[in-house]
N, CA, C and O of each residue as an XYZ file, in Angstrom:
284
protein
N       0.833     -1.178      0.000
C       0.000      0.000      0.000
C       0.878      1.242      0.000
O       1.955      1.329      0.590
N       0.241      2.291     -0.800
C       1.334      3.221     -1.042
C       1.002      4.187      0.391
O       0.046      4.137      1.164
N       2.202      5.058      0.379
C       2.128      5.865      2.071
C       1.542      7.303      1.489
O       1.994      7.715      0.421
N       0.478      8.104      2.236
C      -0.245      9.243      1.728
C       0.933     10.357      1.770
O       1.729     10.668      2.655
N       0.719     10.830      0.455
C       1.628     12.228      0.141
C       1.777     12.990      1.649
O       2.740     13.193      2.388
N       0.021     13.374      1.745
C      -0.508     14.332      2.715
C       0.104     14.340      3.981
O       0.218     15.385      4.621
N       0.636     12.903      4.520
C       1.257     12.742      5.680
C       2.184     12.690      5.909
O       2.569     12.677      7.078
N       3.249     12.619      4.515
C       4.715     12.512      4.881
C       5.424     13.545      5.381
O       5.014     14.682      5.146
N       6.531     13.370      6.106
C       6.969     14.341      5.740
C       8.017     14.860      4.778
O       8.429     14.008      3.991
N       8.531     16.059      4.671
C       9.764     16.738      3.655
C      10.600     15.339      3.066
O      10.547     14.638      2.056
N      11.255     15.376      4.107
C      12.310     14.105      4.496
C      11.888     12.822      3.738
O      12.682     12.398      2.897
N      10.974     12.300      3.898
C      10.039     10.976      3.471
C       9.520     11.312      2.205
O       9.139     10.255      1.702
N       9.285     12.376      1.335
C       8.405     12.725      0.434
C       9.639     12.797     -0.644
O       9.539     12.283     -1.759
N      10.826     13.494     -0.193
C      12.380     13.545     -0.915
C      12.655     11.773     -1.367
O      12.544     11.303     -2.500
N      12.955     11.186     -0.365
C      13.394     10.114     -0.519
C      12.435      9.202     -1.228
O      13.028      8.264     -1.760
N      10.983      9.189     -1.418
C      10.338      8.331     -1.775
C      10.504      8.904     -3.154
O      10.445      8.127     -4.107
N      10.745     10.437     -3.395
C      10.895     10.559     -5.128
C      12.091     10.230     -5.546
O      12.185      9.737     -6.671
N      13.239     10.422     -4.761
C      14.224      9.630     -5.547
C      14.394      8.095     -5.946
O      15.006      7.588     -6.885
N      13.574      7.469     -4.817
C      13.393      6.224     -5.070
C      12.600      5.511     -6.464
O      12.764      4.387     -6.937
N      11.687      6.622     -6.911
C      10.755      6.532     -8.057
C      11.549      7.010     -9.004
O      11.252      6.675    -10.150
N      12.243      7.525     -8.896
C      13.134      8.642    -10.254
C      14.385      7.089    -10.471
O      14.379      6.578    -11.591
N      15.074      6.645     -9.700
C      15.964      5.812     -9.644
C      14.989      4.279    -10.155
O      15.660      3.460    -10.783
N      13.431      3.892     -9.892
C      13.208      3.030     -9.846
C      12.941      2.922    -11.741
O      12.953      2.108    -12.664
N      12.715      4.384    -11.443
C      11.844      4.678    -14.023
C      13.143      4.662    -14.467
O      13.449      3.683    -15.148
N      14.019      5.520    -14.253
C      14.824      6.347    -14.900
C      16.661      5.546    -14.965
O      17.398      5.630    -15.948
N      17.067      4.713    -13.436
C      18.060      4.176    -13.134
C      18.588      5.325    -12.895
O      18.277      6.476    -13.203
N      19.760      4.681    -12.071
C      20.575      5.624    -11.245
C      21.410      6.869    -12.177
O      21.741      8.005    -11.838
N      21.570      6.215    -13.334
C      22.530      7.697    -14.451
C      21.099      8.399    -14.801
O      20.990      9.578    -14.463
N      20.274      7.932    -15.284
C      18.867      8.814    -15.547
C      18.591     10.161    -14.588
O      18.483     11.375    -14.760
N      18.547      9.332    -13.615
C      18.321     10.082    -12.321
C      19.408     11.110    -11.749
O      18.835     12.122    -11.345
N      20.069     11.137    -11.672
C      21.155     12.358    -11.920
C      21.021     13.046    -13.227
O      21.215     14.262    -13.236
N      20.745     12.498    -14.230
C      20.901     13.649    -15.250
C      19.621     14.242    -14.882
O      19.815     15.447    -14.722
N      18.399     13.940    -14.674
C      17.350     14.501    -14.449
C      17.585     15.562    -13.362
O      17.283     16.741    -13.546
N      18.145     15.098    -12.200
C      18.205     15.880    -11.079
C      19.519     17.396    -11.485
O      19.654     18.489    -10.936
N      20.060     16.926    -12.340
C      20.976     17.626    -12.843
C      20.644     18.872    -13.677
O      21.501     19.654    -14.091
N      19.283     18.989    -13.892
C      18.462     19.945    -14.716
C      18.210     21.308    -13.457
O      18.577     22.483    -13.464
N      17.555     20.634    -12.625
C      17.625     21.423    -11.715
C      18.640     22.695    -11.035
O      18.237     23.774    -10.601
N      20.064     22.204    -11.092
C      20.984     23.152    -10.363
C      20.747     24.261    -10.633
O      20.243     24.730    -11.654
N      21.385     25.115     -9.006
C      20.593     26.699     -9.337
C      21.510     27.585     -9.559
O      21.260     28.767     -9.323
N      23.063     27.097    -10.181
C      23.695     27.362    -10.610
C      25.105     28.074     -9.422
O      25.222     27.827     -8.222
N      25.788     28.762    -10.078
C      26.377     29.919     -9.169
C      26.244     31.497     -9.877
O      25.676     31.977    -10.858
N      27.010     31.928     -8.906
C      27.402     33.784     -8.913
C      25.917     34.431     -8.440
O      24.848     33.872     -8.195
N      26.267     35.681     -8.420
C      24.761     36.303     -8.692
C      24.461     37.402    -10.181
O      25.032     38.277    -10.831
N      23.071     36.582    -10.137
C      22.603     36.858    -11.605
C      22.351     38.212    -11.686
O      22.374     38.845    -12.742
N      22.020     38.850    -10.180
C      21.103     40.169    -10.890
C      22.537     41.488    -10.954
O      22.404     42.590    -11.485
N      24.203     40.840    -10.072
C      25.003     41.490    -10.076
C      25.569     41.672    -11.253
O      26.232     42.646    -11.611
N      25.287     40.674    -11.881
C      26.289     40.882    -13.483
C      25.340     41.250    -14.053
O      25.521     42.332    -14.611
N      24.153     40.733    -14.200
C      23.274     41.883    -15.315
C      23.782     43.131    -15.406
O      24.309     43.699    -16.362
N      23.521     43.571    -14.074
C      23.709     44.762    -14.036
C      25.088     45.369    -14.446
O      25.258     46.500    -14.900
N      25.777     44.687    -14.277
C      27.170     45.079    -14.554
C      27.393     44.775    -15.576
O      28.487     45.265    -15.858
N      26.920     44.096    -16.573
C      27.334     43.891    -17.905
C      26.110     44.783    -18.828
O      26.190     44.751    -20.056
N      25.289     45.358    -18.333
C      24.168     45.727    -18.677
C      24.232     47.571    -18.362
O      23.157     48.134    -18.570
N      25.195     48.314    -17.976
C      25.607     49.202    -16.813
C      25.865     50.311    -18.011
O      25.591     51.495    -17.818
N      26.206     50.018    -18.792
C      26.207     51.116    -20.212
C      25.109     51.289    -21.047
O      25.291     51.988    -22.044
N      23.777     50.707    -20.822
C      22.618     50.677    -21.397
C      21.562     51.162    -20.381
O      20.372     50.881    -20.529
N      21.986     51.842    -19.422
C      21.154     52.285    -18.597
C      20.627     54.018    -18.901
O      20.103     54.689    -18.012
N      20.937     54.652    -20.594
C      19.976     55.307    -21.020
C      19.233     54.982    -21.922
O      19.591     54.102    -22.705
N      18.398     55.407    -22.008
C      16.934     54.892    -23.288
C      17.593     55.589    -25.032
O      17.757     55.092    -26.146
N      17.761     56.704    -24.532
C      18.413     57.501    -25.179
C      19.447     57.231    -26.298
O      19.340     57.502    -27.494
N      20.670     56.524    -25.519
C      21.648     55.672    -26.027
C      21.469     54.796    -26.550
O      21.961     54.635    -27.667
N      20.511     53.654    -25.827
C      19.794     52.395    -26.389
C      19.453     52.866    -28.287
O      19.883     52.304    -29.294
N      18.385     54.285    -28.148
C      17.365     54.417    -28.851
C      18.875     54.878    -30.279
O      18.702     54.410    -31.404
N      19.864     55.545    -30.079
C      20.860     56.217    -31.219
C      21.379     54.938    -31.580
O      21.014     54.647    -32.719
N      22.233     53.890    -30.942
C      22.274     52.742    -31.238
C      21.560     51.633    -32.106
O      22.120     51.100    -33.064
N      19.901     51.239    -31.572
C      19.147     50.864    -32.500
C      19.329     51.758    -33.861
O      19.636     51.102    -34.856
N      19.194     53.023    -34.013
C      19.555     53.347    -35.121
C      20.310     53.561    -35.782
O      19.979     53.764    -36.950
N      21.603     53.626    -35.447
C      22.702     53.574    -36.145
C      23.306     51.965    -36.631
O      24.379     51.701    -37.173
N      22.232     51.067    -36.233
C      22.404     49.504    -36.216
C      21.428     49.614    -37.529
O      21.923     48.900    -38.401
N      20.577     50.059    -37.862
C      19.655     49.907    -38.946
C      20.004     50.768    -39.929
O      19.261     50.770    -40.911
N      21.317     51.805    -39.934
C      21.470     52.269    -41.055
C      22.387     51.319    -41.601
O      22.046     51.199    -42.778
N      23.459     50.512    -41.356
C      24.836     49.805    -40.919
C      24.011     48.816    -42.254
O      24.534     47.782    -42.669
């Protein structure tokens, strides 16, 4: 008999999906799957910004687009 979602807990609910992911997928499946997930490194919104830090007029943006469409 299967154990209710509703009652497990965190802990028990983790392990019973890896057990299902490992039971479809096998153990290399299952890492590559879980491998989709990572939340990566650095921070994203610091380099935007910092690589993004010369486009912070509209202005500039807007002479650019056009000097890209005469080109």
């Amino acid at each position: 008999m299967r154990a209710n979602p509703n009652l497990m807990t965190p802990e028990e609910i983790r392990i019973a999906g890896l057990k299902a992911l490992e039971k479809e997928l096998g153990p290399v499946g299952m890492v590559r799957f879980l491998q989709q997930f990572d939340l990566g490194r650095g921070d994203y919104t610091r380099e935007r910004k910092k690589l993004l830090e010369e486009y912070n007029d509209v202005d500039k943006i807007l002479r650019e687009i056009e000097a890209a469409r005469k080109e």
